[in-house]
Each structure stands twice: as C-alpha cells, then as structure tokens.
C-alpha positions, -999 to 999 in steps of 0.1 A, spaced: 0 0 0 32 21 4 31 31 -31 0 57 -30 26 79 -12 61 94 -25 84 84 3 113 101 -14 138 119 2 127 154 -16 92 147 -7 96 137 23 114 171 33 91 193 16 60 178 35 80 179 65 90 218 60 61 226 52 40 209 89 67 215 113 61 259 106 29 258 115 17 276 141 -6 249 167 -42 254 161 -53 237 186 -33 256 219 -36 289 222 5 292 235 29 271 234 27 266 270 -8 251 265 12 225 241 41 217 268 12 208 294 -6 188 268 31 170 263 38 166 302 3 147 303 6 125 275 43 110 285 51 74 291 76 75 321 102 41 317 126 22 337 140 -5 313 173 -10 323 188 -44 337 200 -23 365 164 -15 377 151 -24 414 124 -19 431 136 14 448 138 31 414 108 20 403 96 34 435 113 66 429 100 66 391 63 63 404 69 92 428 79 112 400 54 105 376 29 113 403 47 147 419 37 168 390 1 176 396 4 187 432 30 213 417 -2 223 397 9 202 363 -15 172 348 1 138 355 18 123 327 -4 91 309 16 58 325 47 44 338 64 16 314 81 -13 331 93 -49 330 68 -71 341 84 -82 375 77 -50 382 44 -49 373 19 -55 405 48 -28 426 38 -1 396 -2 -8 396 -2 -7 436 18 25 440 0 47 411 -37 25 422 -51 63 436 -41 79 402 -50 81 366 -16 73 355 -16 38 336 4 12 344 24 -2 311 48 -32 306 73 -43 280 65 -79 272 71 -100 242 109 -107 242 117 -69 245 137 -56 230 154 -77 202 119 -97 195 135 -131 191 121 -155 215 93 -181 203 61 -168 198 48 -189 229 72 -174 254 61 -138 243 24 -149 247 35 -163 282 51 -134 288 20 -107 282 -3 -129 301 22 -125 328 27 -87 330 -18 -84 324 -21 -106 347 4 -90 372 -16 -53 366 -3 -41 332 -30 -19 318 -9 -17 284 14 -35 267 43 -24 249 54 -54 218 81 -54 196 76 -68 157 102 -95 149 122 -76 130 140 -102 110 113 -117 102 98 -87 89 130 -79 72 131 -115 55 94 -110 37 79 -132 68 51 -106 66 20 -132 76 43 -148 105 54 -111 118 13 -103 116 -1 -135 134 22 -129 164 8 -93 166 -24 -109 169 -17 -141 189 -1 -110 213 -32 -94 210 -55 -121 220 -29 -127 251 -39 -87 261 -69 -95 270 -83 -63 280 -49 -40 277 -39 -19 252 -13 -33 226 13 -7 217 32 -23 188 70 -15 187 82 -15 146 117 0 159 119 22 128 154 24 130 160 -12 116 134 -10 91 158 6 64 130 27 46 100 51 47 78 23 26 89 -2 52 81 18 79 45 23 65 37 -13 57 48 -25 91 28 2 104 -4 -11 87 3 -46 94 4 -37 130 -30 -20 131 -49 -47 108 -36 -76 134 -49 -59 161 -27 -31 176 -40 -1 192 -12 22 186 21 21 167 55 31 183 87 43 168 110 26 190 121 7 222 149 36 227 178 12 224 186 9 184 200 47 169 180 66 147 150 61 170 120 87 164 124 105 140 103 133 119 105 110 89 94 80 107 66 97 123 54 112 89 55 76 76 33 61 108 12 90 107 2 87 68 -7 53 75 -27 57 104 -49 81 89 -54 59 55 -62 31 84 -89 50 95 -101 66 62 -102 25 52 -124 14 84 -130 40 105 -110 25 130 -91 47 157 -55 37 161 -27 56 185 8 70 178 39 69 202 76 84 191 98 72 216 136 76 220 154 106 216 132 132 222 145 153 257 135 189 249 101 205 248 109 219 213 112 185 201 79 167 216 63 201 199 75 189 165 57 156 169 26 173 183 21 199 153 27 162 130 -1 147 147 -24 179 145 -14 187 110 -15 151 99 -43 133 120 -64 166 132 -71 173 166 -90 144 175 -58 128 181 -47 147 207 -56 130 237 -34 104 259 -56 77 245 -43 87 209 -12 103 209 18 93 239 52 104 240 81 78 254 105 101 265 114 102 307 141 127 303 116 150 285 92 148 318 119 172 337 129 194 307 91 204 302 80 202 342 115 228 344 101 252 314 65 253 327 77 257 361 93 287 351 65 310 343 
C-alpha cells in the first residue's frame, strides 16, 4: 500500500518543512502544548539495573507533578516483574500502568514465550502493553508470520492496550516503515510506536510522517481509531512540539488526547516540568 505515497527523500522534506512551521491550532501558547506534552508521557525504567527502589522513585515522580499544579503524565512503562509494585503505588491515580512484554527488546524468542510473557505482566496489573515486531522476520518478507504474532499478542492482552514497537530504526525505509505500520494496526494493535529507545536513529520526523500517513489511511479504510507513540530521543520541549504539530497537521485534533497520541520520553518529563515551572 506504500506506493499511494512518495516516500522520497525530496518529498519527504518538503511535507516535512512545510507541517513543522505551522503555528498549533489547537493551543492557544505554546505553554498550553508543553502541558498537553507533560500529560501524555510514558515515564520508563528498562534497564537491567532496575530495582524496586527506582521504580519506586520513578512512580513518585510521575505522580509529583500535579500537586506542583501540572497534569500527570499518561503511565509508567516497566518490566513485568515489576508490574503489580507499579499498579499498587500509582492505584489512587489516573496514571496507567504499562509493561514491556514479548521478548523486548530484540523480538526473538518463540512466539509462545512472548504470549506467556504478556499474560504475565496483564495478569500482574499491566493496563498496556508495549510489543516489539520480529524484525528479522519482517526484514526476510515473513510478513503473515510477523502479523499472526501481533495478533496471537493481541488475544494474550486480553483487555490491555497493545502498543506495537516496529523499531523504525531497523526497518531501512519510509515504505517499510509504512507497511509495518499497517500490518500492525490490521492484526490488532491499538497504537504504533517508533522505537524501544535502544537501536539509533530512533524517532524520527520521517518515521513519524510515515506512521502517521498510515494511520490516517487506516482510518479513512475502516473508520477505526488507532494511536501514535515516538519514543527515544526526544529530551527537549521543542522536540515533543514537533511531533505534536505532525499529529495535528496530519491526523487533526481528534488525536490529541493520551488515549491517541503518547510520548516515550522520561528525560523530556523534567525538561518540560522545568520550562512550565518557570512561568
């Protein structure tokens, strides 16, 4: 279906130049943006290092922001293990509790250790779940195998959102990028993500614009909603802006809600709580 779009590199960059100008219609200041950013973050912890005194000092954060007058951001991402720690501390909030699961990050374990593993983080208190695509799969031309463990992944949800991971940065090209992205949404995923934050490039304009174009042909197809997540890379308000005005320009404001549009980006939590704290 890529080919109802130029994806060259000329094209690309004019579209590009031509959304990221734009003044937000939707926010009346660009404070009014960085608030809508604070709330819509995915705080993380996914480091081997992790214990359960930072996760305790993660959920802390994630929760300190509104009492200093500033929404709470949209859900705290963890490994499972920690999973049921997460759920209990934030259980008085409306932050989400969100897990990794599914052989993250590499996405090469058998398909029924990932489904074990998703039944163990829902069934532990993950709200959402955050998958990665089998990239080498994808990469070999596997495309039905890559789509019936989205949706064996799915089915193992239950109830929780499935975030599908494509990890754009592996996928070599803007068509790529798009047919994974569709792929994802048809087997079942409610949002599509950039990246798990440990391959470079991670988000990326061009990525987004790629993800972007395909969820709104998604929805012209079927009317079917699904959400968009750049993750990795993105520490300063004025780049979270650039993926906002994307997601206005592209998808409209109907997108701009947490149960839409999320940001994976922990480092950009204290650069925007720092600028809005300012003023």
């Amino acid at each position: 279906m890529s080919i109802k779009h130029d994806f060259s590199a000329q094209a690309v960059a004019a579209a590009l130049a031509n959304f990221t100008p734009e003044p937000l219609r939707t926010f009346d200041s660009a404070r009014q943006a960085m608030i809508f950013s604070l709330g819509i973050l995915d705080l993380t912890t996914l480091e081997g290092a992790d214990t359960v005194q930072k996760v305790e000092a993660l959920c802390g954060k994630a929760s300190g922001y509104r009492p200093k007058g500033l929404p709470n951001v949209a859900a705290v991402c963890v490994y499972p293990v920690f999973a049921r720690q997460v759920r209990s501390l934030l259980k008085d909030t409306d932050i989400r509790t969100a897990c990794v699961a599914g052989a993250f990050p590499a996405g090469q374990s058998p398909i029924h250790i990932k489904v074990a593993e998703v039944k163990y983080a829902v069934e532990e208190g993950a709200e959402e779940i955050d998958m990665v695509i089998s990239r080498g799969k994808f990469l070999e031309g596997r495309f039905g195998e890559v789509a019936d463990e989205i949706s064996a992944i799915k089915e193992a949800c239950g109830n929780a959102h499935l975030k599908v991971i494509l990890e754009t940065g592996e996928l070599n090209s803007l068509p790529a990028i798009y047919d994974a992205s569709m792929m994802a949404m048809k087997a079942g995923g409610d949002f599509v993500k950039t990246s798990t934050g440990k391959v470079n490039p991670a988000a990326t304009p061009e990525a987004a614009y790629a993800m972007l174009l395909a969820i709104r042909d998604y929805f012209e197809a079927t009317g079917k909603y699904a959400g968009f997540k750049p993750a990795g890379g993105i520490s300063t308000p004025e780049q979270a802006l650039v993926y906002v005005k994307l997601v206005e320009s592209i998808l409209g404001p109907e997108w701009l809600n947490n149960k839409l549009f999320r940001i994976g980006a922990s480092r950009l939590a204290d650069n925007l709580a720092a600028e809005l704290m300012k003023s």
